[in-house]
N, C-alpha and C positions, 0 to 999 in steps of 0.2 A: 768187691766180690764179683762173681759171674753176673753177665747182663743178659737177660735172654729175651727173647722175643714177646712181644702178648698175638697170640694167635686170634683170630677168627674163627669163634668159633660154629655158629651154626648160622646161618642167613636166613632164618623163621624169626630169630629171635638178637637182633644185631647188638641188642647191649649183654647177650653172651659170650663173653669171651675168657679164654682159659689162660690164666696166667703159670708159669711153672718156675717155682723158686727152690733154688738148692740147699739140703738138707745137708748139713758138713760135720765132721768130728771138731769138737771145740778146741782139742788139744795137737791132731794132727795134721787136722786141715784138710784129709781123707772125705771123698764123695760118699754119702751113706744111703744118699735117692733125692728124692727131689717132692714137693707138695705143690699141687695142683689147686687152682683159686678160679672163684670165677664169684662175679658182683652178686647173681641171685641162690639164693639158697630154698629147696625146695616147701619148707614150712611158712616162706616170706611170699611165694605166689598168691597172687590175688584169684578166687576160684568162687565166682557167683553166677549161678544159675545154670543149667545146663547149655546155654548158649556158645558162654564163655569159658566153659571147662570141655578139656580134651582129656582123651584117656593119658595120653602124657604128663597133664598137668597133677591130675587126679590119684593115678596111681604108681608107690610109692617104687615098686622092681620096675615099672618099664620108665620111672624118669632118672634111677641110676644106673640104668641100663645106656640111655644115651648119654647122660655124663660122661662114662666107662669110653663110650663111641669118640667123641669131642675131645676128653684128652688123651687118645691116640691118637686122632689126625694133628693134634698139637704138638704132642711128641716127635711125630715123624716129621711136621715143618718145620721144627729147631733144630733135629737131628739130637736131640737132650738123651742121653746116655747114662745120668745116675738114675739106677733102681734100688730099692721098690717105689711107689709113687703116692705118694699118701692124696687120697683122692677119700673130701668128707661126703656122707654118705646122711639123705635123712635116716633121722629117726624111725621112724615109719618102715623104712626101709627090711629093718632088721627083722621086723616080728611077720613081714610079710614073708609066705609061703612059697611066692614064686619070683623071692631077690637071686636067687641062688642063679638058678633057669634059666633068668633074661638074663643076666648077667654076664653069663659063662656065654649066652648065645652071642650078645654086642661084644664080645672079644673076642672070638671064635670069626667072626665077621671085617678082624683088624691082623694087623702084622703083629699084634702083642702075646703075648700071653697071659695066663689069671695072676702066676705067681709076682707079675711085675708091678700088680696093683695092691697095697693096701688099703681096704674100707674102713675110712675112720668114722664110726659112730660116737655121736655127744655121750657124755656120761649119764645124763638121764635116761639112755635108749636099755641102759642095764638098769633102772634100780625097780624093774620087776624082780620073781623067782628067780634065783641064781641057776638053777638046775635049768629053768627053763633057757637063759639066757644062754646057757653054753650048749644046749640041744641047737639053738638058734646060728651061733658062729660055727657049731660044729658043719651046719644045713654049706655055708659059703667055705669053708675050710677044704670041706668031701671036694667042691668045686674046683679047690685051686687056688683061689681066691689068700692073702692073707686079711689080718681082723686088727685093727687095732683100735685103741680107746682117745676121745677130745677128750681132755681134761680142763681146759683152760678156763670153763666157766664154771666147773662144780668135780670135786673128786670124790663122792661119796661110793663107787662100786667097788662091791666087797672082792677084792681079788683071790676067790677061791682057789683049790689046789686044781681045779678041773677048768677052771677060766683061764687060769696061768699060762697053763699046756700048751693052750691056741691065740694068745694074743701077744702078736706081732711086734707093736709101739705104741708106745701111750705119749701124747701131745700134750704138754704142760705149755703155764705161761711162766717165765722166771722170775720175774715181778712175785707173783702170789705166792712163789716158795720159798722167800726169804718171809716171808711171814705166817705162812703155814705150818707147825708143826704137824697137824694130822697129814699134810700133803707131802711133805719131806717123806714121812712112815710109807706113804703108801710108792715115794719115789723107790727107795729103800727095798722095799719089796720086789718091787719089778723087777729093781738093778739083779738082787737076789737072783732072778727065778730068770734070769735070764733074758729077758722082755728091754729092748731099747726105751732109752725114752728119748725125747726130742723136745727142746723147749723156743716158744717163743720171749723174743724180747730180750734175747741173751747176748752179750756184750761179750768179743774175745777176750778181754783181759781178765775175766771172771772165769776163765774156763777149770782152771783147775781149782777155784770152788764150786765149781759145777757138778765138777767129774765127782769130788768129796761125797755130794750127794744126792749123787746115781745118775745124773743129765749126764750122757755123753755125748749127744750131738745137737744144733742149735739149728731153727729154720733162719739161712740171712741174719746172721750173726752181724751186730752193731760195731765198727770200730769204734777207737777212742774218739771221742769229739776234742 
């Protein structure tokens, strides 16, 4: 499949770097965007004492704010061309007040635009109030911004009729949904309501059982071995 570059991505912090791997139709082989990787994840930062914690480290909009920053200048050094870009987002992130704000400002700041990015939040980042969760995506939606759901380690969010409306992609693992019935219903659902999904671990020869049960596109799909 496509080979792309791994960027450099910020020189504060040199074991960051942005990898961007293509998001494909299983069946047509069609570019659908592309998900963005990088080693550290905001939850996994080590944050002891005020010494060692920066407002960066600490708070949850301005460190996807520079994520946001980092895989633009990524983008533009590969010259990578599939949108939207599945860029995961803490958790934290979401219930914060001012994701929206910095957010819109680190892209406003790049040659991108909000639409070219989807915020994928863990499935735990929903299993508050549903009402509240969709005031929440609605906050980065107004922005520009698209929403989408990690499923890959837990699918428990109730996919309301008003969650539905505004989320983008939901991110499966393919492994888990051969064995998940509850996770097939809620693949099923999305496919329904319109909502992509995208799965990891997904092997081209499986595409048209994929497609069966609502996966229609795979991150770096497995050829046959």
């Amino acid at each position: 499949m496509t080979s792309l570059n791994i960027h450099s991505a910020s020189p504060r912090l040199e074991h960051s770097r942005v990898r961007l791997v293509p998001v494909v139709h299983l069946l047509a082989g069609d570019m659908l965007g592309m998900a963005a990787e990088e080693a550290m994840e905001f939850e996994e930062r080590v944050r002891f004492g005020p010494v060692t914690a920066s407002a960066a480290d600490t708070d949850p909009a301005k460190w996807l704010a520079d994520r946001l920053s980092r895989v633009a200048s990524a983008v533009w050094a590969d010259g990578a061309t599939g949108r939207p870009i599945l860029v995961p987002a803490p958790l934290a992130a979401l219930a914060n007040v001012n994701t929206a704000v910095a957010c819109d400002a680190a892209v406003r700041r790049t040659t991108m635009c909000q639409q070219e990015f989807c915020l994928m939040f863990s499935d735990a980042a929903f299993a508050g109030e549903t009402v509240d969760c969709t005031s929440r995506v609605a906050r980065l939606r107004k922005a520009g911004f698209r929403v989408g759901i990690d499923m890959r380690q837990s699918w428990h969010t109730t996919l309301s009729e008003g969650l539905r409306l505004m989320i983008d992609t939901i991110r499966i693992d393919a492994d888990a949904l051969e064995t998940s019935p509850d996770l097939q219903d809620v693949v099923m659902i999305a496919r329904e309501s319109g909502i992509l999904v995208v799965a990891d671990n997904a092997n081209w020869r499986d595409g048209e059982f994929l497609e069966e049960t609502g996966v229609a596109g795979a991150i770096a799909p497995r050829t046959d071995s």
